[in-house]
N, C-alpha and C positions, 0 to 999 in steps of 0.2 A: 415457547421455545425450550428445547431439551437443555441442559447445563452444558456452559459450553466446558471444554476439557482443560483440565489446570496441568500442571508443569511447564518444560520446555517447549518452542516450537516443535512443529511434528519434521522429521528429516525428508518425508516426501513431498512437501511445499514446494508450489511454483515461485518463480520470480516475487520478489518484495515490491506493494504495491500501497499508494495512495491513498485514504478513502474518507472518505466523508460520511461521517451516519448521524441523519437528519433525521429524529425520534421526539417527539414531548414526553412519552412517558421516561423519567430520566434516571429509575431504574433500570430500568429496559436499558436503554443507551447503553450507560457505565457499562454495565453487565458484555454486552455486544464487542464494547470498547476493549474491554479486556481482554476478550477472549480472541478477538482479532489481533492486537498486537501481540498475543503470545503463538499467535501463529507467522509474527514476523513483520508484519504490516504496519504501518503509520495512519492514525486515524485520530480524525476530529470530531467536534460533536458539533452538535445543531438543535437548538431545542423547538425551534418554531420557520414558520417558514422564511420569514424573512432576513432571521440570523444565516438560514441555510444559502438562501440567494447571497446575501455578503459574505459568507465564506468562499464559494465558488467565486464569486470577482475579483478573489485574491489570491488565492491558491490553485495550484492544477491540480487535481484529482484524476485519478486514473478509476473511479467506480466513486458513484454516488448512492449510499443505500437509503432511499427517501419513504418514510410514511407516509401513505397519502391523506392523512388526516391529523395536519396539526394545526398549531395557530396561529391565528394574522396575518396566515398567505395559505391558503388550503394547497396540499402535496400538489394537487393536479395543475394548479399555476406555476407553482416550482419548475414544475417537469415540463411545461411549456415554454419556459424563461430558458430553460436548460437549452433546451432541444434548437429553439431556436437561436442557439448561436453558434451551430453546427460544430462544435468542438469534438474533441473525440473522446472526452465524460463520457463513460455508457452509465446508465441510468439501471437502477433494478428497486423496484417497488415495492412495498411493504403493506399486506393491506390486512384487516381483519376479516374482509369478505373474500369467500374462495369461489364468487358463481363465476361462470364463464362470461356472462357478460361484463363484468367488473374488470375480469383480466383481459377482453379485446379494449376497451376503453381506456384503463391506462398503457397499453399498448399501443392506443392510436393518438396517444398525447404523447408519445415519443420515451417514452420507457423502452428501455433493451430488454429488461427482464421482469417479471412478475412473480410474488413469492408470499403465498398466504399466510397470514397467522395462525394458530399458531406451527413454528418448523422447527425441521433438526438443526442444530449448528453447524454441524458436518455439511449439511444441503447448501446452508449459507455462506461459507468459505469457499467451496465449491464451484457456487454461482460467479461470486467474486470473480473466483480468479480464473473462470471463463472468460468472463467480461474484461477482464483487465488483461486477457492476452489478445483481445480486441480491439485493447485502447492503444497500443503500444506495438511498435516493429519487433517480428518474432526474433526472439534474439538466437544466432548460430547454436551448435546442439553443447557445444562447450567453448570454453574464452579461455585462451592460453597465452602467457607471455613466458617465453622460454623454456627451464623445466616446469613453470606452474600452470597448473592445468585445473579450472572449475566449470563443474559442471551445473547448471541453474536449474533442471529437472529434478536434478537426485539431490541438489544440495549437499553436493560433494564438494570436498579442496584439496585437491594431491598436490606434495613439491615435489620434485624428483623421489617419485613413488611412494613418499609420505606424508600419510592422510593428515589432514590438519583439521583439527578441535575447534572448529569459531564459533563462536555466541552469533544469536539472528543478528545482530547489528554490524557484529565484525563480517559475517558473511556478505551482507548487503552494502558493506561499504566496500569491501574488495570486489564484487559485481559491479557495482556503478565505475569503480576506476578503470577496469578490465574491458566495459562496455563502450567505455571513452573511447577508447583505440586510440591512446597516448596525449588525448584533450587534456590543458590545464583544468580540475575540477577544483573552485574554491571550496573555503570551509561553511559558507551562507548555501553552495549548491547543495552539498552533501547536507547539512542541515534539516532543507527543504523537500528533498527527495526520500531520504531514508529516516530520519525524524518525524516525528507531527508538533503539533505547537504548545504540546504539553513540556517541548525542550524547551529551556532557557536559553535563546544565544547571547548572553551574557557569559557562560561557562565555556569550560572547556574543556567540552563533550565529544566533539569532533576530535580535536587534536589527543585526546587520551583515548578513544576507541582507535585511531591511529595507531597511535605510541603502542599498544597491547597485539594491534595486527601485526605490526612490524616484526614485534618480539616472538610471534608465533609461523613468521615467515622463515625468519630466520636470516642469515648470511650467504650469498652475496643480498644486499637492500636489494626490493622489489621500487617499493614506493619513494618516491622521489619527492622531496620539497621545494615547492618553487619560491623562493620569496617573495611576498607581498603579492601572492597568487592562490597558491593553494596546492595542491596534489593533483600526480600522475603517475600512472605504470609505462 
């Protein structure tokens, strides 16, 4: 795998997305992990198969990136466990082998996608968030409430024509609320969704990535608090 790219998320990024990366080697993993959530995303790890099955029984993932060769539950049961329970996890496989019959095979164990060792990073983000605009209802081409207007392609925020500055989290937290169309979203939603489980919900994560959205929205509030509920636009 090429290095993935360090700084900030890239401003071309689709929608913020879920993911699970089921890896033994756990170099490899970290490495993966990072370079994903600096592109915006929320990801777990897995180091064997059966930790990867009990993350899925807890969590929704919107892309599961499975190696098909780890321990105590080989990839290819994984993706069978997956597959069968028709959720809408798309699956994308990780293999060291690139013949063609290896890729119809985990393809006919219910993998969405296949992705040989060694790849670019760029190819793998990519895939993702193919897959993960798969998993999920396309969202309209922009989410507006009143003068605010974002856009989730371009990873743009105007308020009355001025661009706004958010960090990938503040962005994805104002996409989830915008996406609500005025649903109460608690602070355990938002957690779940735009977080992974390297957050502590003991903090207070949520409410301070809030509190800094707000202040970059500006006057009249956007964001509304519900008590002993959570947030809405």
């Amino acid at each position: 795998m090429s290095a993935a790219p360090a700084g900030p998320a890239c401003r071309d990024q689709e929608e913020d997305v879920r993911v699970l990366v089921a890896e033994d080697h756990k170099r490899l993993a970290t490495a993966l992990a990072e370079g994903l959530r600096r592109e915006g995303m929320a990801v777990d790890l897995a180091f064997d198969g059966r930790d990867a099955l009990d993350h899925a029984a807890v969590n929704r993932y919107d892309v599961v990136v499975l190696d098909r060769d780890l321990p105590l539950l080989h990839g290819d049961e994984v993706c069978r466990a997956l597959a069968a329970e028709r959720s809408e996890t798309r699956i994308l496989m990780l293999t060291a082998s690139s013949t063609i019959r290896d890729r119809v095979q985990g393809l006919g164990l219910g993998a969405d996608d296949y992705l040989p060792k060694p790849f670019d990073f760029a190819e793998l983000v990519a895939r993702i968030r193919a897959l993960a605009r798969r998993s999920s209802p396309p969202l309209p081409p922009t989410l507006a409430h009143g003068d605010l207007v974002l856009d989730p392609s371009r990873r743009t925020a105007v308020r009355d024509t001025r661009p706004l500055s958010l960090s990938p989290k503040e962005f994805a937290v104002l996409e989830y609320l915008l996406s609500a169309d005025g649903r109460v979203i608690s602070a355990e939603e938002l957690l779940e969704r735009v977080w992974d489980e390297a957050a502590n919900p003991f903090t207070h994560t949520v409410k301070t990535t809030v509190g800094r959205l707000r202040a970059k929205l500006g006057d009249p509030p956007v964001i509304e608090t519900v008590r002993e509920g959570g947030y809405r636009i």
